[in-house]
C-alpha positions as CSV (number, residue, x, y, z in Angstrom):
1,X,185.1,63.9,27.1
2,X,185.7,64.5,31.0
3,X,183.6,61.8,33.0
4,X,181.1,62.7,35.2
5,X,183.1,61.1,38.3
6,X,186.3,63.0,37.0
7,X,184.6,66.4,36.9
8,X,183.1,65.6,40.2
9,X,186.8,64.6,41.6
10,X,187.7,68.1,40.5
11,X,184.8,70.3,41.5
12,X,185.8,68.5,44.8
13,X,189.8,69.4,44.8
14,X,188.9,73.0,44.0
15,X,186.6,73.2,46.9
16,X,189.0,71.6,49.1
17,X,191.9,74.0,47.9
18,X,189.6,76.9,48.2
19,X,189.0,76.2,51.7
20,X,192.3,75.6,53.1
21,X,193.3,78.4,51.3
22,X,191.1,80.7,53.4
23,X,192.4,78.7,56.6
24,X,196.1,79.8,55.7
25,X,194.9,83.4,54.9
26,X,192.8,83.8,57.7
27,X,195.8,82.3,59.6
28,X,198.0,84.8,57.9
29,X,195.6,87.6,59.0
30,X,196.0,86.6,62.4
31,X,200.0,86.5,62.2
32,X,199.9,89.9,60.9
33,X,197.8,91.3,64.1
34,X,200.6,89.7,66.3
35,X,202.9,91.3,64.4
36,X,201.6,94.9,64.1
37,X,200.9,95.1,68.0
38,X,204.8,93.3,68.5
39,X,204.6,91.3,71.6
40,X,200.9,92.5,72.8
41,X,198.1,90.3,72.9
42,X,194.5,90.3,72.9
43,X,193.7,91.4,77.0
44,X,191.9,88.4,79.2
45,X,189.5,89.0,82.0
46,X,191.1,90.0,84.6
47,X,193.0,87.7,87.4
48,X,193.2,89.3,90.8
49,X,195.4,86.4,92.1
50,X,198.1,87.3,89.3
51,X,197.1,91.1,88.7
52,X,198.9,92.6,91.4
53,X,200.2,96.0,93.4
54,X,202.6,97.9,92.3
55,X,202.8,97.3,88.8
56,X,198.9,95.4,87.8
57,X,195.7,96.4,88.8
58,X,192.1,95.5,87.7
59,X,189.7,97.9,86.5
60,X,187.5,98.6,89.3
61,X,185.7,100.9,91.8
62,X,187.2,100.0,95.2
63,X,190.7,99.8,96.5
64,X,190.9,95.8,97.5
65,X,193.5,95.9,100.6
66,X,191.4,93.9,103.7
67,X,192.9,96.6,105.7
68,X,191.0,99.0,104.0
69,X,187.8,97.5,104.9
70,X,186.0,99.5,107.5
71,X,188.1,102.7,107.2
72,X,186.9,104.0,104.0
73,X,187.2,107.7,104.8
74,X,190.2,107.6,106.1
75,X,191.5,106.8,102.1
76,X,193.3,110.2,101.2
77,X,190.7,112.3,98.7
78,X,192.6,113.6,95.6
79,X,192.0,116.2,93.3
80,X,193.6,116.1,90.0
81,X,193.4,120.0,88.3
82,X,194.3,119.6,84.8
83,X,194.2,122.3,81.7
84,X,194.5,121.6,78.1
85,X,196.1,123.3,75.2
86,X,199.0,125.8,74.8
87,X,200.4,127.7,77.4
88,X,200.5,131.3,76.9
89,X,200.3,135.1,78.4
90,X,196.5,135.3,78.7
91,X,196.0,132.0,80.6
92,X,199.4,131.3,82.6
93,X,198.4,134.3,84.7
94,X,194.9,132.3,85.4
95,X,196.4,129.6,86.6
96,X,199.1,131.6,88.5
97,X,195.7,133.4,90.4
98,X,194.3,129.2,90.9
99,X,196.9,127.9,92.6
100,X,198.4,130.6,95.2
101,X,198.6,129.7,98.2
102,X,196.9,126.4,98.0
103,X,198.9,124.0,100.7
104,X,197.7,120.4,100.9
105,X,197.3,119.0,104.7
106,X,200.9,117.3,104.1
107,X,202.5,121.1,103.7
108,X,203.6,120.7,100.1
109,X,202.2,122.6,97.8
110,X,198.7,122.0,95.6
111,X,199.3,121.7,91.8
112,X,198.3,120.9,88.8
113,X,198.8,119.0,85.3
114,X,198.9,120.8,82.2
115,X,198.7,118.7,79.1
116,X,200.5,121.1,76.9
117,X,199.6,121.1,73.1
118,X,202.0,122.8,71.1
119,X,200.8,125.6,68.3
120,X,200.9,129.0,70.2
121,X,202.6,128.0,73.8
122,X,204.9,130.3,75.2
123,X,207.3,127.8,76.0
124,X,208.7,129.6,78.8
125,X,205.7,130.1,80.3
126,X,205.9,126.3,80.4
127,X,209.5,126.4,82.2
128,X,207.9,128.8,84.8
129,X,204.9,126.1,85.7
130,X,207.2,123.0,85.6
131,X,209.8,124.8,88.2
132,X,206.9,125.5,90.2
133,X,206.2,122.4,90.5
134,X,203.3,121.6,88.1
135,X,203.1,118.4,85.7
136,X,203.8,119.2,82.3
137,X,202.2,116.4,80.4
138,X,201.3,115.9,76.4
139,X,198.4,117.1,74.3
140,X,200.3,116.4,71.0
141,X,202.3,118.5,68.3
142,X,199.5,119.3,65.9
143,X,196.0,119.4,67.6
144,X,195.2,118.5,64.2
145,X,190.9,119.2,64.3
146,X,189.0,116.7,63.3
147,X,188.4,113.5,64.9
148,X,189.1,110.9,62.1
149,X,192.7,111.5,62.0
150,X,193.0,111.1,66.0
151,X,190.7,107.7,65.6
152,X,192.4,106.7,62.5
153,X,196.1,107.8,63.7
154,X,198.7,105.1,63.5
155,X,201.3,104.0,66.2
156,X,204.5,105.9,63.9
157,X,202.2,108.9,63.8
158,X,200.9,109.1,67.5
159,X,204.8,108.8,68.3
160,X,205.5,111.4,66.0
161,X,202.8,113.7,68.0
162,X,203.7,112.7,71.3
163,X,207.4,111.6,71.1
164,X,208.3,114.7,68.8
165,X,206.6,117.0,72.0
166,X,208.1,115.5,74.1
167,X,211.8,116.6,72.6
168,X,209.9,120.1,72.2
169,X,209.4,120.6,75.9
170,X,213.1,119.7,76.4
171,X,214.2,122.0,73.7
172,X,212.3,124.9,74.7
173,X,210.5,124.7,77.7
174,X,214.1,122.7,80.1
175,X,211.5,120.2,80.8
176,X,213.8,116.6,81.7
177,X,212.0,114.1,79.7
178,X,211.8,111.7,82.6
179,X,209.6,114.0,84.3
180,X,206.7,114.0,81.6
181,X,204.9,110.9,82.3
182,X,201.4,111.0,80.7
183,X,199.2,111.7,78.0
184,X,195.6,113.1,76.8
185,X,194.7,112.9,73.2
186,X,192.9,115.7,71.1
187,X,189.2,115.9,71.2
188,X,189.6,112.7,73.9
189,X,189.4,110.7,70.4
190,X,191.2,107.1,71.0
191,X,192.6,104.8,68.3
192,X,192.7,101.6,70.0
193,X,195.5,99.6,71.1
194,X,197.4,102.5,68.7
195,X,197.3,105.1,71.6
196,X,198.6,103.2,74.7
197,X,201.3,101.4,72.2
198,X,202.7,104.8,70.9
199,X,202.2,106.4,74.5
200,X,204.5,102.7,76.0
201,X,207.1,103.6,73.2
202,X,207.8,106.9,74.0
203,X,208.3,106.1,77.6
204,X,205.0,107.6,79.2
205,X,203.3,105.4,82.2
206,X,199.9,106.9,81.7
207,X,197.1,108.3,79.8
208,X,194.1,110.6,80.6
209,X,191.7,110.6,77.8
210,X,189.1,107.9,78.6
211,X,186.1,109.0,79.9
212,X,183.7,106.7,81.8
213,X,180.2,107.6,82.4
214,X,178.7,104.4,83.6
215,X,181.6,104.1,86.7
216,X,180.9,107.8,87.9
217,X,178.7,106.6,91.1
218,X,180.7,104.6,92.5
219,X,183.7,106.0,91.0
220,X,186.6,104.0,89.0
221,X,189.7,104.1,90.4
222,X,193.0,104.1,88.3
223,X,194.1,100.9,86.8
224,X,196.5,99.5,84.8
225,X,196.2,97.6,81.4
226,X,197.5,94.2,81.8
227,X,194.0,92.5,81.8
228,X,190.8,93.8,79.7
229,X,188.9,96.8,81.2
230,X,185.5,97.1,82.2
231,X,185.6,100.8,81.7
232,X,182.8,101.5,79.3
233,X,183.9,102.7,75.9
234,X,182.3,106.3,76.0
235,X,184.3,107.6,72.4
236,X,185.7,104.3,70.6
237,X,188.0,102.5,69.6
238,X,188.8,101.8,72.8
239,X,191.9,99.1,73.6
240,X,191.6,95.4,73.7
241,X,195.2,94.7,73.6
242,X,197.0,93.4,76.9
243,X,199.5,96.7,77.7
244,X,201.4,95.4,80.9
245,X,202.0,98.1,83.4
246,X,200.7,101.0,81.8
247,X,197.9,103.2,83.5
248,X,194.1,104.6,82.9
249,X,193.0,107.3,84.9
250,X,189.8,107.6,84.3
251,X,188.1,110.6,83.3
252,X,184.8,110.3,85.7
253,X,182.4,112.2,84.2
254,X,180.5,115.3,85.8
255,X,177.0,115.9,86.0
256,X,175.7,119.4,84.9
257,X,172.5,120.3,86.0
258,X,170.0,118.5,83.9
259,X,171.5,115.2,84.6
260,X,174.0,115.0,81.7
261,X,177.4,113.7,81.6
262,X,180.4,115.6,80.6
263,X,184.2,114.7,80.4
264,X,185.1,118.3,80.4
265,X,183.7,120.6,83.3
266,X,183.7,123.3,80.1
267,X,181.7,120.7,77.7
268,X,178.7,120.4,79.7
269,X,175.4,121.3,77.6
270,X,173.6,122.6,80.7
271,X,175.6,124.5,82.9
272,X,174.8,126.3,86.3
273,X,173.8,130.3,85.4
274,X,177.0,132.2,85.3
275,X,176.2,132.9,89.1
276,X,179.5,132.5,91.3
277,X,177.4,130.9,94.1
278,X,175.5,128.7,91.7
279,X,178.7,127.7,90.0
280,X,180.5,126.8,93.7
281,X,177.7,124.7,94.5
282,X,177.7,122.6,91.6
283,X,181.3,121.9,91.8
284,X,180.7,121.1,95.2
285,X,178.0,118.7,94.1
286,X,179.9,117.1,91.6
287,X,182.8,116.9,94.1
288,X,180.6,115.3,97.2
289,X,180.0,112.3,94.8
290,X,183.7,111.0,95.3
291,X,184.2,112.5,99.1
292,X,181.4,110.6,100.9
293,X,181.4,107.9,98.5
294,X,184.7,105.6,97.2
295,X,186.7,108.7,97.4
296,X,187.9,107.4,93.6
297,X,190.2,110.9,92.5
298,X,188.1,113.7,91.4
299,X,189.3,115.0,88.1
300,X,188.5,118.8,87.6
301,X,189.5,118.6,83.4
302,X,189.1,121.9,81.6
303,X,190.4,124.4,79.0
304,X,191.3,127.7,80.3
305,X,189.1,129.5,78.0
306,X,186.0,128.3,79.9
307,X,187.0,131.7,82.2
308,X,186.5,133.5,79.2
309,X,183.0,132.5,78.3
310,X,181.5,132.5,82.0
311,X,182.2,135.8,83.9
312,X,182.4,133.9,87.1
313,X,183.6,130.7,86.4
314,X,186.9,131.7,87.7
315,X,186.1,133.2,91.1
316,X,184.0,130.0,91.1
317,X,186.8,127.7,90.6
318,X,189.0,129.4,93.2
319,X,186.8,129.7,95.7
320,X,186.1,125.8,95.3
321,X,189.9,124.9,95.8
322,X,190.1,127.0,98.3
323,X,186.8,125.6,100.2
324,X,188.1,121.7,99.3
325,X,191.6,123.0,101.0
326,X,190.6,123.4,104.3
327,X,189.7,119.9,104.8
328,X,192.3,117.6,106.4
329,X,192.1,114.7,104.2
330,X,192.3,116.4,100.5
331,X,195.2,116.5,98.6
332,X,195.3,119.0,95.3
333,X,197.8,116.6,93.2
334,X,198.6,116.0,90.1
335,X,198.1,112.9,87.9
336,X,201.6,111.3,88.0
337,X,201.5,111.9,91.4
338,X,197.9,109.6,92.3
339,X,199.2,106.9,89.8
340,X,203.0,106.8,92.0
341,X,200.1,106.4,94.9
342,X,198.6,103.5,93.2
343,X,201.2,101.4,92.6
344,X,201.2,101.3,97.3
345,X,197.6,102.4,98.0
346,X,197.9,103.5,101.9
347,X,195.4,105.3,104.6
348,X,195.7,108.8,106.0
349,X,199.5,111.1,104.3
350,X,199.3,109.6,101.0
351,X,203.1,110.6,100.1
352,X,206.6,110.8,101.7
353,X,207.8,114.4,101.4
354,X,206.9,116.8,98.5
355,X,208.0,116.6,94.9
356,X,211.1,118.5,94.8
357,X,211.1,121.6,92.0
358,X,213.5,121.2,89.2
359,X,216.3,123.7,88.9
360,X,215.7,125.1,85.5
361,X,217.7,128.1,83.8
362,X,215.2,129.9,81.0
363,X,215.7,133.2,79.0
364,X,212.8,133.6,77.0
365,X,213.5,134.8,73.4
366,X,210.9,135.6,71.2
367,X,211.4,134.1,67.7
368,X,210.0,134.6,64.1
369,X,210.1,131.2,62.0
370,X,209.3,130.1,58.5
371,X,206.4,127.4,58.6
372,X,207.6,125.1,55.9
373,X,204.4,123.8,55.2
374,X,202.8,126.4,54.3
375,X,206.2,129.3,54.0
376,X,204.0,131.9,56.5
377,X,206.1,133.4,59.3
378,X,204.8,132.1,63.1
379,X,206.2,133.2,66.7
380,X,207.1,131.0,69.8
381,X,209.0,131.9,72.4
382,X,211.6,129.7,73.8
383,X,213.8,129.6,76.5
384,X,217.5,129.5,74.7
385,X,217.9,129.5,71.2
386,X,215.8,129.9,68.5
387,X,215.4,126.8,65.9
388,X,215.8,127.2,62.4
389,X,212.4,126.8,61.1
390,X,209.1,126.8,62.8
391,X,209.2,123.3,64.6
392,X,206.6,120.6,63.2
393,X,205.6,117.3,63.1
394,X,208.5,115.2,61.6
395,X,210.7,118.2,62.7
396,X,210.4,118.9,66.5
397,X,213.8,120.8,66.6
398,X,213.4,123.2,63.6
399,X,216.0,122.3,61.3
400,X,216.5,122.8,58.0
């Protein structure tokens, strides 16, 4: 029979093996979180003395430049006019009637970013808005509804949605891939480091999909993702991961008129009546909060159909822009274009000339395509050619 110090011996071996094997699979747990986010790492507090224009900034309400200091209103006030969803006949004259005639005080010409999803766009309706000017940026491939598969979406997948638009747009719509620089995700519905690792990979600088409600008054200002954010996690998972050089521009939330937030001036619960001068006046509310405050970029983030549901909302809205126009110091810009001004924040003209419009050649053809998925026949128009099959996820092109 075993002796009572030899059992105890091996009650005590066990234990020890028990533990160190937990220490080497906790270890091995670890490794395997290096390895899935490649060369990211967990994001530290942020370091102003190492965090640095152009390409690092902290997450915070103020522009830090001692010159700065004591000239507040002389900081150029952007407004960033951005639409969701597809691009099509009903809405591309909408934001045709928005934008005419809108010249900021630097003569070039107001515009907007369109984060283009891609069931149902006309995509030469796209080409007529990018060689206008506007930003085309991406909304994925699939708008797939529901939020778990947005939350639970891997990096292959999110570059798969955004990466396979991305050829889309050049296919179809003439957009030159170095031009699309930034992202919003479905339903605003983050996956973590996932997002901003799939948006790096794909060769975007930015992302718009994070809203902030507790950094609305002051605002937040742009920032990059070097160091951990302060912005507070409004639909999570939000990032953790250290993602050097690549921006946030935060979605400052509105106010509707019960005190409310909303990330989408066509989510809020509570509304103005569908009264053009009540619906100028809140805008103008909304908008007053950034002008005599940080003057942090006002984000005006909405889905075209919003001018569908309120009778007046888009008198509203164009009599807004065209109010905010006439003031010397406000600048109707696109995303891409505020983050190029933060990596060299400066007073008064924000920018050096005007973007230049791209020289794009588009015959639109209408086409009838086989989904494969599901063998129903859908339409798109292109400019050029018509693919094969309906274009997809895992098959941007449409080839057999």
């Amino acid at each position: 029979m075993m002796s009572r110090t030899n059992r105890r011996s091996k009650v005590i071996l066990l234990t020890l093996a028990i533990f160190f094997t937990a220490i080497i699979t906790i270890n091995a747990a670890e490794e395997s979180e290096d390895r899935i986010s490649d060369e990211y790492s967990k994001a530290e507090y942020c370091d102003i003395a190492k965090c640095q224009l152009p390409n690092c900034r902290c997450s915070a309400q103020t522009l830090p430049k001692p010159e700065f200091q004591g000239h507040e209103k002389e900081i150029p006030q952007f407004i960033t006019v951005t639409f969701d969803d597809a691009v099509n006949i009903i809405n591309f004259p909408q934001y045709q009637q928005i934008f005419d005639g809108l010249v900021n005080p630097d003569h070039c010409p107001a515009r907007g970013t369109f984060f283009v999803s891609h069931e149902y766009t006309d995509y030469s309706k796209v080409n007529a808005l990018y060689t206008e000017g506007h930003e085309i940026a991406l909304h994925s491939v699939t708008h797939s509804s529901g939020t778990d598969y947005w939350r639970d979406a891997d990096v292959d997948l999110l570059e798969q949605e955004f990466g396979g638009l991305i050829d889309m747009l050049e296919a179809y719509a003439k957009v030159n891939r170095k031009h699309i620089r930034g992202m919003r995700l479905p339903f605003l519905q983050l996956s973590g480091n996932n997002s901003f690792i799939a948006a790096k990979r794909v060769g975007l600088i930015y992302d718009s999909s994070w809203p902030t409600q507790r950094f609305r008054n002051p605002a937040m200002w742009p920032y990059t993702l070097d160091y951990h954010s302060l912005q507070d996690c409004v639909i999570s998972p939000c990032p953790d991961a250290s993602l050097p050089g690549f921006w946030i521009n935060p979605m400052v939330t509105w106010v509707d008129t019960k005190g409310y937030s909303c990330s989408m001036i066509d989510g809020c619960i509570y509304p103005p009546e569908d009264n053009e001068d009540a619906l100028f006046e809140w805008m103008l509310e909304n908008f007053k909060r950034h002008y005599e405050g940080n003057r942090a970029p006002f984000g005006m983030y909405l889905h075209a159909a919003w001018f569908s549901r309120l009778h007046h909302a888009l008198p509203a809205f164009r009599r807004f822009l065209l109010h905010v126009n006439t003031l010397q110091d406000v600048y109707i810009t696109t995303v891409a274009r505020v983050v190029q001004y933060m990596h060299q924040p400066v007073l008064g003209t924000p920018f050096k000339g005007c973007v230049k419009k791209p020289k794009t050649e588009c015959t639109p053809r209408s086409c009838g395509l086989t989904k494969t998925s599901t063998g129903e026949i859908r339409y798109m128009t292109v400019c050029g050619s018509c693919p094969q099959v309906y274009p997809w996820l895992g098959n941007p092109l449409g080839k057999h």
